[in-house]
C-alpha positions as MATLAB code, in Angstrom:
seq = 'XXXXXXXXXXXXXXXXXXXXXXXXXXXXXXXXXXXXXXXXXXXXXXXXXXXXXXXXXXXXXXXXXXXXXXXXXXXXXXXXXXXXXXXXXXXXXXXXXXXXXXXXXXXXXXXXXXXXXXXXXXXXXXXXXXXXXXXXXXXXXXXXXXXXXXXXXXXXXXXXXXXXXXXXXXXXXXXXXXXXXXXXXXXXXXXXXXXXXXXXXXXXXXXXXXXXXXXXXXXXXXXXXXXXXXXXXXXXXXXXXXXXXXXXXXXXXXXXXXXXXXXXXXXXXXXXXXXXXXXXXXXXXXXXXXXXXXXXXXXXXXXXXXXXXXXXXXXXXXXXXXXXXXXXXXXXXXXXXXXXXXXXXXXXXXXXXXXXXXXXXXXXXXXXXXXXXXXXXXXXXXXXXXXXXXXXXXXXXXXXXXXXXXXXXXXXXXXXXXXXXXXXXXXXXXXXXXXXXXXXXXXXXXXXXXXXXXXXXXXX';
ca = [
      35.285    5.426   11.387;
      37.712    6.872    8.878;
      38.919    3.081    7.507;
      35.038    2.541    7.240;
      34.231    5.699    5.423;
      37.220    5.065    3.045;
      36.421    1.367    2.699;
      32.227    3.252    1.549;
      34.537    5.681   -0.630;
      35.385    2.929   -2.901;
      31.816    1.345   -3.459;
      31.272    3.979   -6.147;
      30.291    3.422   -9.621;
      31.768    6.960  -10.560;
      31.956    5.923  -14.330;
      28.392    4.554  -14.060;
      27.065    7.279  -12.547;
      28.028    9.710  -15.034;
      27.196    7.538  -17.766;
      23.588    6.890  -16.469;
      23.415   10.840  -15.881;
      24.570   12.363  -18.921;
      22.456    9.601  -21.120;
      19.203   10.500  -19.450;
      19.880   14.252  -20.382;
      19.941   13.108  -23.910;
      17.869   10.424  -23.343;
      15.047   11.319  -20.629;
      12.656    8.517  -22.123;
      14.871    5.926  -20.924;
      14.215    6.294  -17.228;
      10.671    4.529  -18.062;
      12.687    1.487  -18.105;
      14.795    2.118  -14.659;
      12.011    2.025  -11.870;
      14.462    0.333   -9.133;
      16.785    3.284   -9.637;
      16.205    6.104   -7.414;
      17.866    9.641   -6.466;
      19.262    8.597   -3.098;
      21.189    5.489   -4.854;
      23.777    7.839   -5.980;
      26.985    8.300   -3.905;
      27.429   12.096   -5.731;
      24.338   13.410   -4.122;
      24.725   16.251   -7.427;
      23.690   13.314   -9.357;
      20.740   12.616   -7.888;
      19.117   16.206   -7.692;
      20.118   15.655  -11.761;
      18.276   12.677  -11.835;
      15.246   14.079  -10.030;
      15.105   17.010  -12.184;
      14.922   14.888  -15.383;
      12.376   12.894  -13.732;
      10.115   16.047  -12.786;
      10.606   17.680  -16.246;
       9.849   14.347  -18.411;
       6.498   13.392  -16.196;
       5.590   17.038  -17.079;
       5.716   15.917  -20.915;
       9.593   17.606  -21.284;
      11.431   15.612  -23.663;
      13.987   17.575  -24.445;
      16.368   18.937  -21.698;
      18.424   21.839  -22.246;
      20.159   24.331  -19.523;
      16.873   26.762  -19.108;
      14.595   24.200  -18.045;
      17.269   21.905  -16.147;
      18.130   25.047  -14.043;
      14.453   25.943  -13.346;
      13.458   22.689  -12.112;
      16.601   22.333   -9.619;
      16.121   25.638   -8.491;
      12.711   24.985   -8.011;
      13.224   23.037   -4.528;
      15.082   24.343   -2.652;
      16.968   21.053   -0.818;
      18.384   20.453   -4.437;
      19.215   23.907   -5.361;
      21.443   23.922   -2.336;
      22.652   20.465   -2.938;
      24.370   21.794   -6.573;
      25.687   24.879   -5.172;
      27.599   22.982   -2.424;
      28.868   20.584   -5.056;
      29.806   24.359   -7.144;
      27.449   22.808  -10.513;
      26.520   25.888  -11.479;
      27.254   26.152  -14.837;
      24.485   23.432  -16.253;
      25.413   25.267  -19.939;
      28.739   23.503  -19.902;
      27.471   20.252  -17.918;
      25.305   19.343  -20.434;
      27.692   19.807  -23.538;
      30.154   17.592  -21.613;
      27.595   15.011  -20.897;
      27.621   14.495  -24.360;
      30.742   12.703  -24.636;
      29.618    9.955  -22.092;
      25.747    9.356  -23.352;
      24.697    6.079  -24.442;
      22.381    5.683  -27.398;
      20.772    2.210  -26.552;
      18.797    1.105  -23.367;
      20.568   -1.997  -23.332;
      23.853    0.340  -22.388;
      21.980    2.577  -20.323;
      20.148   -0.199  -17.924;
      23.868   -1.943  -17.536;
      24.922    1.750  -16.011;
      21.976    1.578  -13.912;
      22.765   -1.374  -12.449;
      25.991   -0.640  -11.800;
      24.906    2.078   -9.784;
      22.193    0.139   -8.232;
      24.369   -2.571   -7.127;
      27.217    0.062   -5.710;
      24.219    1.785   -3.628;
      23.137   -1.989   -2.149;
      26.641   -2.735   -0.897;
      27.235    0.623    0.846;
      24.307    0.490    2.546;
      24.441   -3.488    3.347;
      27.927   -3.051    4.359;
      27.111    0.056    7.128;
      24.304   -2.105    8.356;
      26.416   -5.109    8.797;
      28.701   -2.790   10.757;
      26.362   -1.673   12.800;
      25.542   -5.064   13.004;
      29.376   -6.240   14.106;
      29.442   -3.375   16.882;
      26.730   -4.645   18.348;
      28.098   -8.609   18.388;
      31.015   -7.076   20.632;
      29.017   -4.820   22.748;
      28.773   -7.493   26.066;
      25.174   -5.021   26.526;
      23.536   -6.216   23.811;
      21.818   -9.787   24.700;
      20.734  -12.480   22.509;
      17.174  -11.641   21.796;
      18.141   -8.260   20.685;
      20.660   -8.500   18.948;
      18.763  -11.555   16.881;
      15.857   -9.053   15.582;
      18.270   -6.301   14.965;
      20.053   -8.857   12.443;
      16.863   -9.688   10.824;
      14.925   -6.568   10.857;
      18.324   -4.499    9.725;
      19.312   -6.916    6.749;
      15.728   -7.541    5.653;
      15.000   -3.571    5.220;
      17.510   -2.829    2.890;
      16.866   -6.275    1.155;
      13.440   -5.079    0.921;
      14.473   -1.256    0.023;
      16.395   -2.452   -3.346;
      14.273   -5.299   -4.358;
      14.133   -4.945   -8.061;
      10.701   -7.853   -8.658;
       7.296   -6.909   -6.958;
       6.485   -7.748   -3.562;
       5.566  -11.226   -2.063;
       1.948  -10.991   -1.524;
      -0.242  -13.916   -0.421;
      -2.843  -14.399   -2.618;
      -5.405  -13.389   -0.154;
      -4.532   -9.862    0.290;
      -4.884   -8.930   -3.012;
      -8.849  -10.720   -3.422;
     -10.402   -7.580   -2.700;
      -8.806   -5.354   -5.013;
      -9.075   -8.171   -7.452;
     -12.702   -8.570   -6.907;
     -13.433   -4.757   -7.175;
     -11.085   -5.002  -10.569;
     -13.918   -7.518  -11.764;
     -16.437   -6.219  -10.916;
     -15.417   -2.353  -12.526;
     -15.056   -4.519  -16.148;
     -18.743   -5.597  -16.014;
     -20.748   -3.487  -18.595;
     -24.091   -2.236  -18.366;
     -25.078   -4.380  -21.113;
     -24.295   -7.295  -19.114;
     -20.724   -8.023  -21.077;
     -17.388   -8.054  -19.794;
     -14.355   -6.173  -20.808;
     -14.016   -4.234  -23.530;
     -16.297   -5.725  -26.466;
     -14.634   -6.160  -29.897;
     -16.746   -4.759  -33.059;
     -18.419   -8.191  -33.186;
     -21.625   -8.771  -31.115;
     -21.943  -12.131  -31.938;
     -17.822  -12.801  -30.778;
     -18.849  -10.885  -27.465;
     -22.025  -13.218  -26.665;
     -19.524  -15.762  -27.046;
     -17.172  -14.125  -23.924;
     -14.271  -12.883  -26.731;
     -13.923   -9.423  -25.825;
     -10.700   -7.499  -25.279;
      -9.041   -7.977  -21.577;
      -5.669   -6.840  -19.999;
      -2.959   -9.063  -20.710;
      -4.356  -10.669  -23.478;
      -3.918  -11.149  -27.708;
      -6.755  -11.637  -29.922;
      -4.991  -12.975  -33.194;
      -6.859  -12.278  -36.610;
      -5.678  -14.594  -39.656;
      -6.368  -14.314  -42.753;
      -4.482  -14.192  -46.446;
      -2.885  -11.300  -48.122;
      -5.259   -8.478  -49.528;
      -8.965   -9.746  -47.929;
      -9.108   -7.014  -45.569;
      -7.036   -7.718  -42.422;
      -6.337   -4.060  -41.637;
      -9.900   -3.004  -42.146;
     -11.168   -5.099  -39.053;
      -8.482   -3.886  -36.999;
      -8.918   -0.292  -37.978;
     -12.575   -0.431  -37.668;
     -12.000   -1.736  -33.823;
      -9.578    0.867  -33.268;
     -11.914    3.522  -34.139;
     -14.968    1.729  -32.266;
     -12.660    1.725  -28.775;
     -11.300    5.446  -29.526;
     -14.991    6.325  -29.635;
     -15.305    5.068  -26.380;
     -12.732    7.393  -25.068;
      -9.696    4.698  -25.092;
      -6.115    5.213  -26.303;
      -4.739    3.141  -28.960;
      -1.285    2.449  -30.811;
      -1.296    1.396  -33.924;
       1.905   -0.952  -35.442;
       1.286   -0.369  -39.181;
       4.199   -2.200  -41.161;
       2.998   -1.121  -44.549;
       0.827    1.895  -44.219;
       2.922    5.496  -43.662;
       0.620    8.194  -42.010;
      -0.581   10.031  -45.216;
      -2.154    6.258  -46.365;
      -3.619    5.801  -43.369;
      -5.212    8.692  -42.873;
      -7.091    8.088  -46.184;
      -8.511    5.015  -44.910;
      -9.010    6.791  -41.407;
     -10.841    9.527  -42.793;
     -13.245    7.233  -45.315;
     -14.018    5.135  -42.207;
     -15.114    8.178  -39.812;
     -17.180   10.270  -42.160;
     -18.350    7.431  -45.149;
     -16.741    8.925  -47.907;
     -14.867    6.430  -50.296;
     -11.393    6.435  -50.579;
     -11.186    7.303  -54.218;
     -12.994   10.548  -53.134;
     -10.782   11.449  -50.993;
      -7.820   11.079  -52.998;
      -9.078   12.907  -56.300;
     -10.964   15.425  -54.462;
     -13.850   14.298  -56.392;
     -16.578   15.116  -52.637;
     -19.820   16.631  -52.454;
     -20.359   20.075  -50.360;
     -21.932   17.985  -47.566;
     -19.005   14.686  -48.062;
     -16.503   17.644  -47.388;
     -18.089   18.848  -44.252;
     -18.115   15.302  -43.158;
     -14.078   14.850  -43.556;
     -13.798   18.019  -42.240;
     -15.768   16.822  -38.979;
     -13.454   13.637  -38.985;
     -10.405   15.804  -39.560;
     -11.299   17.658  -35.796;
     -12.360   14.405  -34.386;
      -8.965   12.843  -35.064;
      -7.604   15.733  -33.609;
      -9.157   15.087  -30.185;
      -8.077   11.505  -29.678;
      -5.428    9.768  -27.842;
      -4.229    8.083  -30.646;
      -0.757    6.951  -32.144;
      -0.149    5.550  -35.760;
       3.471    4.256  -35.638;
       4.508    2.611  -39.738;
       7.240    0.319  -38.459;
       7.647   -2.106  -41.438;
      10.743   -4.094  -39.279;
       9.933   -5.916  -36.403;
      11.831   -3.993  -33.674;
      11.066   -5.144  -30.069;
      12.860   -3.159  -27.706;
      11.343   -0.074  -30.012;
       7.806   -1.330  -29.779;
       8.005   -2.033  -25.867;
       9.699    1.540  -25.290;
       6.867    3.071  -27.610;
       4.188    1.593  -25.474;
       6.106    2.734  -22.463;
       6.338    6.288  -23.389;
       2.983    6.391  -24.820;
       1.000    5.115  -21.682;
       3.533    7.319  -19.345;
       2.300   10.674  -21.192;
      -1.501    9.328  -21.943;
      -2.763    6.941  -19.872;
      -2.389    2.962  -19.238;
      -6.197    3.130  -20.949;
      -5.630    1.355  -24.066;
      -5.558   -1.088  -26.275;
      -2.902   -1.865  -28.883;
      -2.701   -3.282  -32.324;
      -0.522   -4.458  -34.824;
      -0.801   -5.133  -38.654;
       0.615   -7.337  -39.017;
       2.219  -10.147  -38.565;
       4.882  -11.725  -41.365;
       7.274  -14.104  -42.390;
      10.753  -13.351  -44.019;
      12.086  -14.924  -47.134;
      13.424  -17.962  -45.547;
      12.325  -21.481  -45.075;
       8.358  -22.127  -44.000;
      10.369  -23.543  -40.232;
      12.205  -20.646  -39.380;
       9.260  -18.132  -40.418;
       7.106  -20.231  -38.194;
       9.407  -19.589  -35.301;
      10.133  -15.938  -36.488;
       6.266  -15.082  -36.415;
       5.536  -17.383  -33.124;
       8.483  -15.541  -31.551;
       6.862  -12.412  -32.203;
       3.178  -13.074  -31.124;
       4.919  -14.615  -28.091;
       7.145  -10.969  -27.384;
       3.449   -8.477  -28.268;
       1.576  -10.993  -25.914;
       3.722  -11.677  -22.638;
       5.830   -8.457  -22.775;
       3.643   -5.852  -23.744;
       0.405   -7.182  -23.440;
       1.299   -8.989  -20.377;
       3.877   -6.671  -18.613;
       1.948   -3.777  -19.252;
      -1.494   -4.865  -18.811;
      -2.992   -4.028  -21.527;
      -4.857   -5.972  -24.600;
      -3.628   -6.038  -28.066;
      -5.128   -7.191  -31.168;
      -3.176   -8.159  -34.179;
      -3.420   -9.340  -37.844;
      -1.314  -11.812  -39.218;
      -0.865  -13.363  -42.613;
      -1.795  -16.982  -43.745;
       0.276  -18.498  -46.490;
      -1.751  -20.266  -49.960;
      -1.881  -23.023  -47.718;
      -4.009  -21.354  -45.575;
      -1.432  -21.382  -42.446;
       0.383  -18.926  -40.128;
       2.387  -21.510  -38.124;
       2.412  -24.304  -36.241;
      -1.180  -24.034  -34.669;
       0.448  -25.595  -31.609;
       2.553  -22.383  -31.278;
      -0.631  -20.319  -32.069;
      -2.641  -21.612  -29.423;
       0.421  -21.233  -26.970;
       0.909  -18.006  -27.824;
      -2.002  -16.094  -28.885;
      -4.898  -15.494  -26.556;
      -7.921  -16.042  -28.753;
      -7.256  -17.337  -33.037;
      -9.817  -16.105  -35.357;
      -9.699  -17.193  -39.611;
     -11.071  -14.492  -41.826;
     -11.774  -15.333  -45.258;
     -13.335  -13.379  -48.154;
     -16.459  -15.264  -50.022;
     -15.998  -16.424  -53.554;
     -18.637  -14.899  -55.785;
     -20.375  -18.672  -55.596;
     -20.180  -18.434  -52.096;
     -22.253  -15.297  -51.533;
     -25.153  -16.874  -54.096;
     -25.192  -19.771  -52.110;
     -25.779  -17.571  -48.999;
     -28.395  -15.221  -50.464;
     -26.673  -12.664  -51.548;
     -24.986   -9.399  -50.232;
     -27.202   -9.219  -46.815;
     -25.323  -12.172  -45.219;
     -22.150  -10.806  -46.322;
     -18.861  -10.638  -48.399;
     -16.324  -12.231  -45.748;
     -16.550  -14.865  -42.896;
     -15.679  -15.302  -39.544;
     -14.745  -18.374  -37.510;
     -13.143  -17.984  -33.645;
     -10.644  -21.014  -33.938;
      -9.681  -20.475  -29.970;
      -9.834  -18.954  -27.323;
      -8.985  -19.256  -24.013;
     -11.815  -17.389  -21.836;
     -14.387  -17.380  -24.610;
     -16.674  -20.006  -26.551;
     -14.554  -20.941  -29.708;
     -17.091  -21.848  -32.436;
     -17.753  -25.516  -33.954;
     -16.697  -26.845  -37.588;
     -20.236  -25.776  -38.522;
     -20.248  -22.050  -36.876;
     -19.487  -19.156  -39.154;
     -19.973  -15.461  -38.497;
     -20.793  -14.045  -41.834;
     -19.409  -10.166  -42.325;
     -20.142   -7.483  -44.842;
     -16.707   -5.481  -45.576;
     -16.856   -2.493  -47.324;
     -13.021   -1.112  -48.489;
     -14.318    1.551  -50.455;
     -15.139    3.237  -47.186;
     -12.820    0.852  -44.993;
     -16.282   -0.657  -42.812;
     -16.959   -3.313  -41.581;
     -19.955   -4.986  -39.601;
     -21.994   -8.328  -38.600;
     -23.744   -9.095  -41.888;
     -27.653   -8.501  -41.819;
     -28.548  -11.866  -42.317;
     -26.990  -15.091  -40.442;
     -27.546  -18.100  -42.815;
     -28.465  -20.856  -39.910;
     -27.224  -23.772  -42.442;
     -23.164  -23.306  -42.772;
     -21.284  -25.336  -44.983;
     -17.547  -24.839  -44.122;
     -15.665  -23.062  -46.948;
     -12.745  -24.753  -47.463;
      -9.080  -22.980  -47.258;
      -9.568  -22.470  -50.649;
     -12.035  -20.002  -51.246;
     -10.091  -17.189  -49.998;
      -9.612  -14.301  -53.278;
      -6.251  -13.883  -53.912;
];
């Protein structure tokens, strides 16, 4: 028993331990990302009460950890508290200022501790069970039938207690709770999901679902951010949380175009001051309403993915997994027209199967068409991207030929899609944009003779 217990001794990850300790003090977001790691996984038992009690105090919206709170939520159960006075931590004052020194500012760092320590944990406990196991292969009283289902049933549970990847499910077990999952997304209405601002686009079965990306396209200053800003607002209204990826609006600029959208007054307004009595009660009312939402505007202008996925993380862990996200907006760099196509592709590919995907939730983004009218290989698109849609402003020729203002200043066309009707060469949903007060809607009349506009027509 004593060569065993020496041989379990050195199946410690003592520097990995610490390091995944003393990082989470400083760090307490990044346990989001460590599911499969778990209290009892620790050969210093101290450092899982530790890691408990950063658990309990981040789920309770805690973000910062400092002595007071550390030492109220370990003395708060008592099995813990008496845990850390066995091990004599009782000075978490000087714990934490030494934890410094071994804290890791990156997840990538973090996650290679936690493994460490995950992998440690697996062996000591596979390599007591295979003891166990060994006894009972020399024990003469042990016959063949036992001693067969204590192998499998021994190894297989703590396989099956440190599997890191879901569980194997047949397909069959889960039709139920997919079924009821179905049948919670229908809508009174008689729609599915989670309509977009576009009636027309929802008739059609394009309507935001989990795990998917609805990709908007369109060239530089036509009004990309103005349909995605005028869904956000329609979904928020309907009591979801949203993220917004801004990567050239700070806060301050988007509120201004937040604020003209909610309560109609133009931008210009806004900015000079220039409002009526009753246009400043209105502002005022969309100042409180703001207020009240679950909402996030995040101005990233560089691409960052493990930032964007840990964002997401955090946000859903401390508001819900009700959302929807959106980004604006996709761009190239300043190198050649291949390498941005892979650049942007790469991206879409990242906000659609890792967040979108992983976390089951829908996004909607913007991206940027070049003069040629392109945002990348459309083979990549179509891979990528859950549903395409081109958005193009109307020449002034273009809205004469259409009648005027009532059948709008912009178009529409749904490219693809994947679980919704895409729309022929001669479809177009016509759109009246208005970027004084950053609105946008179905335009009131729907010419029912469309004549393509070429790739051209789009205002520079």
């Amino acid at each position: 028993m004593a060569d065993a217990n020496n041989r379990l001794s050195k199946m410690v990850a003592q520097n990995a331990e610490a390091t995944v300790i003393a990082t989470a003090l400083k760090h307490p977001e990044f346990t989001l990302h460590s599911d499969m790691l778990k209290p009892g996984y620790f050969y210093n038992t101290e450092n899982g009460c530790l890691l408990w009690a950063i658990d309990e105090l981040y789920k309770r919206g805690i973000d910062t950890i400092d002595a007071l709170n550390l030492t109220n939520i370990l003395e708060s159960n008592p099995g813990v508290s008496k845990v850390m006075k066995l091990k004599n931590i009782t000075d978490i004052n000087t714990y934490i200022d030494l934890s410094r020194l071994t804290a890791r500012d990156t997840i990538e760092e973090y996650m290679l501790a936690v493994q460490e320590v995950v992998t440690m944990a697996y062996k000591r406990d596979m390599s007591k069970t295979l003891t166990t196991l060994n006894n009972q292969c020399l024990d003469e009283k042990v016959d063949l039938r036992t001693l067969e289902t204590n192998i499998n049933k021994d190894i297989n549970a703590v396989t099956e207690k440190f599997i890191t990847s879901n569980e194997m499910t047949l397909f069959g077990e889960i039709v139920d709770d997919l079924w009821e999952q179905i049948e919670n997304e229908r809508n009174e209405d008689g729609s599915y999901g989670v309509p977009t601002i576009f009636p027309a686009l929802t008739q059609r079965g394009l309507v935001h679902e989990k795990c998917e990306l609805i990709l908007l396209m369109a060239q530089r200053k036509v009004g990309k951010s103005t349909i995605l800003l005028n869904d956000c607002i329609e979904q928020l209204k309907h009591g979801m949380g949203c993220i917004y990826h801004d990567t050239e609006m700070s806060d301050k600029l988007f509120m201004i175009r937040m604020l003209a959208n909610v309560s109609g007054v133009e931008q210009i307004k806004i900015k000079r001051g220039s409002y009526s009595s009753s246009e400043a009660k209105a502002l005022k009312e969309a100042r409180e309403w703001i207020k009240e939402q679950r909402f996030k505007h995040i101005f990233a202008p560089v691409f960052n993915e493990m930032e964007i996925y840990n964002q997401y993380k955090i946000f859903m862990y401390k508001y819900g997994s009700d959302i929807i996200g959106y980004y604006d907006y996709f761009k190239g760099n300043e190198k050649s027209a291949s390498e941005n196509y892979n650049q942007i592709g790469n991206n879409i590919n990242f906000m659609k199967n890792e967040v979108a995907g992983e976390l089951e939730i829908p996004i909607m983004a913007a991206a940027q068409l070049n003069r040629d009218g392109k945002v990348a290989d459309s083979y990549k698109l179509e891979m990528y991207a859950s549903a395409g849609i081109t958005y193009k402003a109307k020449t002034s020729q273009e809205i004469m030929d259409c009648g005027g203002l009532k059948a709008g200043n912009c178009t529409l066309h749904l490219d693809f899609a994947r679980s919704a009707e895409p729309m022929g060469d001669d479809e177009i949903l016509h759109v009246s944009v208005d970027g004084a007060r950053m609105r946008v809607k179905e335009a009131d009349v729907q010419p029912r003779t469309i004549t393509p506009f070429n790739d051209n027509s789009v205002s520079e």
